[in-house]
Every structure is written in structure tokens, then in C-alpha cells.
C-alpha positions as CSV (number, residue, x, y, z in Angstrom):
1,X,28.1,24.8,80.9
2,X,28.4,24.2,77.2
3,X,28.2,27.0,74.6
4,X,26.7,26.9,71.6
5,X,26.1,29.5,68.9
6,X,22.9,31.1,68.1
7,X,22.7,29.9,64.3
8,X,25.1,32.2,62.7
9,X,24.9,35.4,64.6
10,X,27.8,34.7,66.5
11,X,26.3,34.9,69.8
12,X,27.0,32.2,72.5
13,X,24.4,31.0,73.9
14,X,24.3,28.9,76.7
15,X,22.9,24.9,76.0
16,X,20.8,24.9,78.6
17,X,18.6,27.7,78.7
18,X,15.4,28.6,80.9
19,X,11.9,29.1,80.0
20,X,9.4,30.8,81.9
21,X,6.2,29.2,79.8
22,X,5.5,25.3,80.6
23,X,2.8,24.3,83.3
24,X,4.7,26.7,86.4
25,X,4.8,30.0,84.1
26,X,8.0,30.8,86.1
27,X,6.5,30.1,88.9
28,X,2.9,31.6,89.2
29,X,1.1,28.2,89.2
30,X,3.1,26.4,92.0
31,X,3.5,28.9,94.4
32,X,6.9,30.7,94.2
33,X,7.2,34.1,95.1
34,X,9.5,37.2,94.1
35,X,12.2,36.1,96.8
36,X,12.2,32.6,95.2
37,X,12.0,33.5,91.4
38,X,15.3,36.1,92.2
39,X,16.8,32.7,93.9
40,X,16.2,30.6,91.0
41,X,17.4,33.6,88.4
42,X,20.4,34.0,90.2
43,X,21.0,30.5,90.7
44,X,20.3,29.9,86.8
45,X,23.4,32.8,85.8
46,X,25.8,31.1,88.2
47,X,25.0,27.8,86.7
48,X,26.2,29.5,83.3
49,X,22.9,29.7,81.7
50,X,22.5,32.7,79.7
51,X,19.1,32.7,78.1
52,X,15.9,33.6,79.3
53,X,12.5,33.1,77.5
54,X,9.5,34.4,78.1
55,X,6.2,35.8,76.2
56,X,3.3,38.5,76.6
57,X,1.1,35.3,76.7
58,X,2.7,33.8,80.0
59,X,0.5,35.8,82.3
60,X,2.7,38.0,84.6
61,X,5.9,36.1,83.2
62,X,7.7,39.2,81.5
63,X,7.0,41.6,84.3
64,X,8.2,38.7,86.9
65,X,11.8,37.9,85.0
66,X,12.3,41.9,84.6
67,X,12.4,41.9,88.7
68,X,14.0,38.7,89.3
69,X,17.2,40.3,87.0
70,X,17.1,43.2,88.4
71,X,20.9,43.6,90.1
72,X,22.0,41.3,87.1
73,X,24.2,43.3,84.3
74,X,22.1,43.5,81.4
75,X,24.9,42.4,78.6
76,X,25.5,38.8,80.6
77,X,22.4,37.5,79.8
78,X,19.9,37.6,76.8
79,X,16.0,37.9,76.6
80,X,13.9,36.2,74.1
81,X,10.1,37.2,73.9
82,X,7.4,36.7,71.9
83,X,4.0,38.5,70.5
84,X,1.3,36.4,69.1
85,X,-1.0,37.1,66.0
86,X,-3.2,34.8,67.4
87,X,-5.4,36.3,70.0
88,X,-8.5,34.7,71.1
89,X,-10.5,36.3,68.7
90,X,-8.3,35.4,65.5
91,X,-5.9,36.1,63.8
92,X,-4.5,40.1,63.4
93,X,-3.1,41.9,60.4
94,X,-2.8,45.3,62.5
95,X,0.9,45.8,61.3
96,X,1.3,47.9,65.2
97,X,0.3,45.0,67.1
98,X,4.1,43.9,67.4
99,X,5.1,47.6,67.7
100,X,2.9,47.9,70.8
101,X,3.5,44.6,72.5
102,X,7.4,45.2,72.0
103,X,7.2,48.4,73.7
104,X,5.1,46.8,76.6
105,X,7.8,44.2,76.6
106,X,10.4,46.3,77.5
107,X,8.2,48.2,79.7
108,X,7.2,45.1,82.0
109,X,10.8,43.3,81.7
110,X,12.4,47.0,82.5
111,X,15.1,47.1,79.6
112,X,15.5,49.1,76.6
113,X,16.0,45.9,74.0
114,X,15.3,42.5,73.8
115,X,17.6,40.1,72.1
116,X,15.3,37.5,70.3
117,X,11.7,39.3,69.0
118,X,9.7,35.8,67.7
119,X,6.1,35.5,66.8
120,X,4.7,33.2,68.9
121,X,2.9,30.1,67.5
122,X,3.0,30.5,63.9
123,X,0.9,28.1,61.9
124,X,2.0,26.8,58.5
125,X,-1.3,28.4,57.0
126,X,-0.6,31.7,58.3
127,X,3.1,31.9,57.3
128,X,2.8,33.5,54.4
129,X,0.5,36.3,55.1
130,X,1.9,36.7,58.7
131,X,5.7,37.0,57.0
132,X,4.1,39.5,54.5
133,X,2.7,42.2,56.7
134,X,4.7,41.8,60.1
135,X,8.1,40.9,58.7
136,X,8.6,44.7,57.4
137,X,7.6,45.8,61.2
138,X,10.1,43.6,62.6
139,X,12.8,44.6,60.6
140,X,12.4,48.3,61.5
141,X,11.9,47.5,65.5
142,X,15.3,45.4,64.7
143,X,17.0,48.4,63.0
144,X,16.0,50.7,65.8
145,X,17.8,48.7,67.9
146,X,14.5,47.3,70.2
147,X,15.4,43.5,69.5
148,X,19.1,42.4,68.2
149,X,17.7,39.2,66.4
150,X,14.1,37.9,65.2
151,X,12.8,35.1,65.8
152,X,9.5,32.4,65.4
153,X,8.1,29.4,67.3
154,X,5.5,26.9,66.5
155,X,2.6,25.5,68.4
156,X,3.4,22.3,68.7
157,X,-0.4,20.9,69.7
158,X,-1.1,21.9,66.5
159,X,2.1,21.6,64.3
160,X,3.6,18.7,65.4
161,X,5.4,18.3,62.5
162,X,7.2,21.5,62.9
163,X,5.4,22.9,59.1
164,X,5.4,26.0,60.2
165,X,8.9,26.2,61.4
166,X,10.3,24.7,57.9
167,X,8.4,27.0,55.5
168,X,10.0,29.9,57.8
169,X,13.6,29.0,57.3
170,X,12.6,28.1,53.5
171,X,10.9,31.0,52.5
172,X,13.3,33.6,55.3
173,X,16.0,31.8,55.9
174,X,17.6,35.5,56.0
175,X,15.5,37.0,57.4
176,X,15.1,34.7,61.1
177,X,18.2,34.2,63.2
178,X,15.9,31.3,65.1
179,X,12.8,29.2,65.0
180,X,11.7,27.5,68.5
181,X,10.5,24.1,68.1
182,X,10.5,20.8,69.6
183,X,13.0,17.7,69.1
184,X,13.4,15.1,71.6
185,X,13.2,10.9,72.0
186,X,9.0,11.2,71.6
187,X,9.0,13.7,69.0
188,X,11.9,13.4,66.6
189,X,10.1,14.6,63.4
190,X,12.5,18.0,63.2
191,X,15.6,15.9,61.9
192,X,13.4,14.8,58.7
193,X,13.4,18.7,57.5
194,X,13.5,20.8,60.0
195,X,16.6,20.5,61.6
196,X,18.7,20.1,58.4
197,X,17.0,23.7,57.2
198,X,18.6,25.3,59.9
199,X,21.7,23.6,59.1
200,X,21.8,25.0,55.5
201,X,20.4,28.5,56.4
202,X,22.8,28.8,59.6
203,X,19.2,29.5,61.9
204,X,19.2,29.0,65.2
205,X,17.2,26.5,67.1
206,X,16.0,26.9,70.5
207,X,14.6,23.3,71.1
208,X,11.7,23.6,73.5
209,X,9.8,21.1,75.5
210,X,12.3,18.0,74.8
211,X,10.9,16.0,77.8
212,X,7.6,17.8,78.3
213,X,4.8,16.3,79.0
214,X,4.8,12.6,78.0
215,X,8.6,11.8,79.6
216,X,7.7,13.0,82.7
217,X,4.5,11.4,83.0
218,X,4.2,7.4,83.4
219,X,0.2,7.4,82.5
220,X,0.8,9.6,79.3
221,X,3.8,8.0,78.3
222,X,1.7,4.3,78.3
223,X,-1.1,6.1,76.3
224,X,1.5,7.3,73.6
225,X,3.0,3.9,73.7
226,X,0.0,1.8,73.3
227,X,-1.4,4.1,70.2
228,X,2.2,3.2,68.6
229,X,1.9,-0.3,69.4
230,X,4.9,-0.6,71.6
231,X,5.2,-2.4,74.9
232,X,4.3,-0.9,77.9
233,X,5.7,2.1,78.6
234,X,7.8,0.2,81.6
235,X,9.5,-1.6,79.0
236,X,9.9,0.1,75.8
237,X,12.2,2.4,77.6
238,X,13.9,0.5,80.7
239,X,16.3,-0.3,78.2
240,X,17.4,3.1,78.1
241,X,16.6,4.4,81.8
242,X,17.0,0.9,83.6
243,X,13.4,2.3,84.8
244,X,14.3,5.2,86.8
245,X,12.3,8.1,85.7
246,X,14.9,10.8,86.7
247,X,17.3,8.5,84.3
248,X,14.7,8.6,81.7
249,X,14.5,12.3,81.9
250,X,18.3,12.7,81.8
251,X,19.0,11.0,78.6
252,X,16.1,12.9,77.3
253,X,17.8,16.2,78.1
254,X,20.7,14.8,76.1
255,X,18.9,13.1,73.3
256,X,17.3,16.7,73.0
257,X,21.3,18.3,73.1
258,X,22.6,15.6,70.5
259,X,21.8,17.7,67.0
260,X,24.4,20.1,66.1
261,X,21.7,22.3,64.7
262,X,20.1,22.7,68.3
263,X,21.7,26.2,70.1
264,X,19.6,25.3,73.4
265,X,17.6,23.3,75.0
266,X,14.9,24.8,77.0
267,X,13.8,24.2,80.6
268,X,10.8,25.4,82.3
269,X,11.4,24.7,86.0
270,X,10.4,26.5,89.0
271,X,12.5,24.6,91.3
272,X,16.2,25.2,91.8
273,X,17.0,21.3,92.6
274,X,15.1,20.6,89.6
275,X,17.1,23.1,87.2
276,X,20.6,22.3,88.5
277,X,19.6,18.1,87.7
278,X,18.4,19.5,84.1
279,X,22.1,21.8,83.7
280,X,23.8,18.2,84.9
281,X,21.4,16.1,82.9
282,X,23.8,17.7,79.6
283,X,27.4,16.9,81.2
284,X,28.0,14.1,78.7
285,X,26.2,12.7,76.0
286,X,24.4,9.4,74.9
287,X,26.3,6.4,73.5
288,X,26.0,5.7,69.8
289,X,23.8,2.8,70.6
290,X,21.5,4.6,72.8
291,X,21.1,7.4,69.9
292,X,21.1,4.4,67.0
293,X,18.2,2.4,69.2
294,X,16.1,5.4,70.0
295,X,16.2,6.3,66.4
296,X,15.6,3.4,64.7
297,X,12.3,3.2,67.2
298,X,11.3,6.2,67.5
299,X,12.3,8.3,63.9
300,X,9.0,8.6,63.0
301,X,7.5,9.7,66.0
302,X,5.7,13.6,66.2
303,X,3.9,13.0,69.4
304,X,1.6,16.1,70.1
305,X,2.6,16.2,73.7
């Protein structure tokens, strides 16, 4: 496993690292029970990933990992979770909503800190009122020693150009030690701004979703292709994949690795098979023509998906 480090905190953090968000939320939508989500954890830390993510949004997620490390020793692996100010009915300026849903955090994944604290989904036109009232609450929950590092991420459905994630490190850049956002071969918008802000400001970037959902899915792959105007989707990549889909998704674990300014990559698996292809997917990387072509191509792509 490569290492990378988490912007400039001088943390290593592993370049693959697992999610428990995506379509399985760790698990809960395909099945998998304790006994299997301890396998996969276990599997995950002898594979050399060291990073687990997970939010109060993710259903059961944060209660679930706490279990599945239980046994684990706490300072070989970190936890990055996330509160949103973006419940169903609106948006909140309670400044103890991230108080209480740190503390519940903690409670549920049964440790007295978590390493990354990140506001979940942060939309460009919230930033600055967001930044003004919770950024204070952070920083105290940080100096109590509750979270090492702070942390945002974006929703990408609604942000695909990664606004919200730029005015962060612009108007913070001291202030968050990562932004989660999305950069891969059908959404490579981040290297425009994004990605060279977190070069300057030394933030981390945990690079979510890189293959997710129109890689791994021939129908929605062809529907993203035809509103671009490209050939189908069979050929406007079998140049890269030699039309194997498990090739495709490969290189796009290692398109997603290429940046210098992405710390990790993000996967969401429930299925151990499935996560140690993803950890193998990043032995290596993609030629320079492979990285010129898909560039070239695809530069000015921000799909949604």
C-alpha cells in the first residue's frame, strides 16, 4: 500500500481508503452482517488501509464500523465523520448541532476522538454563513481534543463543480486540513481550481466516488456519452479498457490516484474480493498517453454522477 500525506498535517494516510456511504452503506443494503463487516474491516487493515469514513447520515454506519474495530488498536487507524447542516427541514444555525452530533459520534463508533470532523455536503451558498457560525465550534471541539483535524465535503449532485469545496480552501485554507470531493476520468472539473487550491494551501483531499456510478454502469455510462456527443459508450473507452469493464474500473482507480494533491481515494465496497481488486487496481499507474488522451477528452467533463 502507498502512503500519502494528509495535506500538510503530516499524517500518513493510506491511498486507498474505505468508505462506508455509497449505495451498500457498509453493508446494510446488501445483506452483510456483523460477522462479515468485522471480516471486511480486518481484511481492509491487513491490506494497509488506514482510513475509515463514515457519517451520522449513513443510517447505522457509525455505530456498525465502531463494532467492526473493536479488537483493532485505536492509533493504527483513523476515523473521519461528518455532521450535516442540512437536515430535511433546512438548513441549521444552532451553533450545538455539531457539538451534539460529535458527542453521538463517539458514542456510536465507541472512541473518545475522531480524526477528521467535516461538515457534510456544503453548498457554495451556504459557505459563508456555515464557516461563520460553525467554524468557532469546530475549532473548540478540535482544541478539546474530540477531533485531531477538520474537515468539509461537497454534494456532488448538486456541486458538480466542486464550488463549494474551492471557496473553502480560498476563504480557510487554514483553517481545513481536508475537503472531500470528486475527481476521476468522468468528472475531472477539480484540476481546473480545485485541486491546484489544495496544492497552494497544503489541504488535504480525500477523492470520493472516482468510479461511482457512471463507470460501473454500461446504461449510464451510454447516457452520459450520448449527451456529450461521444461514441457509444463501447467505444469511447475500449481504447482505454480493451472493453473489459473490470479494466475500465481499474484505470479509473488510478486516473482518480494520478494528482499529487489527492491523499486518498475512496472506496465503498461491501465485498472483500471487491476491495482487495480496488487496493490492486492502484499498484502502478497509467501511461502518459492514457492520462494525455483521457484529458484532452474528457477535461471538461463535471458529470453529476
Amino acid at each position: 500500500m502507498e502512503y500519502r500525506k494528509l495535506g500538510n498535517t503530516g499524517v500518513d494516510v493510506s491511498l486507498l481508503s474505505y468508505g462506508t456511504g455509497g449505495p451498500s452503506q457498509f453493508g446494510q443494503n446488501t445483506g452483510v452482517d456483523n460477522e462479515g463487516r468485522k471480516a471486511l474491516i480486518s481484511r481492509a487493515l491487513d491490506l494497509g488501509i488506514n482510513l475509515f469514513d463514515t457519517a451520522a447520515a449513513y443510517g447505522e454506519a457509525e455505530e456498525l464500523l465502531g463494532k467492526a474495530l473493536e479488537g483493532h488498536q485505536r492509533d493504527k487507524y483513523l476515523i473521519a465523520t461528518k455532521w450535516t447542516y442540512r437536515p430535511a427541514s433546512g438548513p441549521v444555525t444552532d451553533p450545538n448541532i455539531p457539538i451534539e452530533s460529535l458527542e453521538a459520534s463517539l458514542q456510536k463508533l465507541n472512541t473518545d476522538y475522531v480524526d477528521i470532523f467535516q461538515i457534510h455536503g456544503v453548498l457554495p451558498e451556504h459557505y459563508d454563513q456555515v464557516a461563520e457560525i460553525f467554524i468557532p465550534v469546530m475549532q473548540k471541539l478540535q482544541a478539546e481534543g474530540k477531533t485531531r483535524f477538520l474537515g468539509v465535503t461537497e454534494m456532488l449532485t448538486m456541486d458538480p463543480e466542486h464550488e463549494g469545496m474551492s471557496v473553502a480552501m480560498e476563504r480557510h485554507p487554514d483553517v481545513w486540513d481536508s475537503v472531500m470531493l470528486k475527481y476521476g476520468i468522468m468528472n475531472q472539473w477539480a484540476a481546473k481550481r480545485a485541486l491546484p487550491l489544495a496544492e497552494s494551501s497544503s489541504t488535504g483531499i480525500l477523492n470520493m466516488a472516482p468510479v461511482r456510478l457512471t463507470l460501473t454502469r454500461e446504461a449510464k455510462l451510454q447516457e452520459r456519452m450520448d449527451e456529450w456527443g461521444q461514441e457509444s459508450s463501447r467505444n469511447a473507452l475500449d481504447w482505454l479498457s480493451n472493453g473489459d469493464p473490470a479494466t475500465l474500473i481499474k484505470k479509473g482507480y488510478k486516473f482518480a490516484a494520478e494528482p499529487a494533491a489527492v491523499s486518498t481515494v475512496i472506496s465503498g465496497t461491501s465485498n472483500i474480493e471487491h476491495l482487495e481488486a480496488n487496493v490492486a487496481a492502484l499498484d502502478g499507474s497509467l501511461t502518459q498517453d492514457e492520462l494525455f488522451r483521457l484529458k484532452s477528452e474528457f477535461g471538461d467533463s463535471a458529470s453529476p454522477d
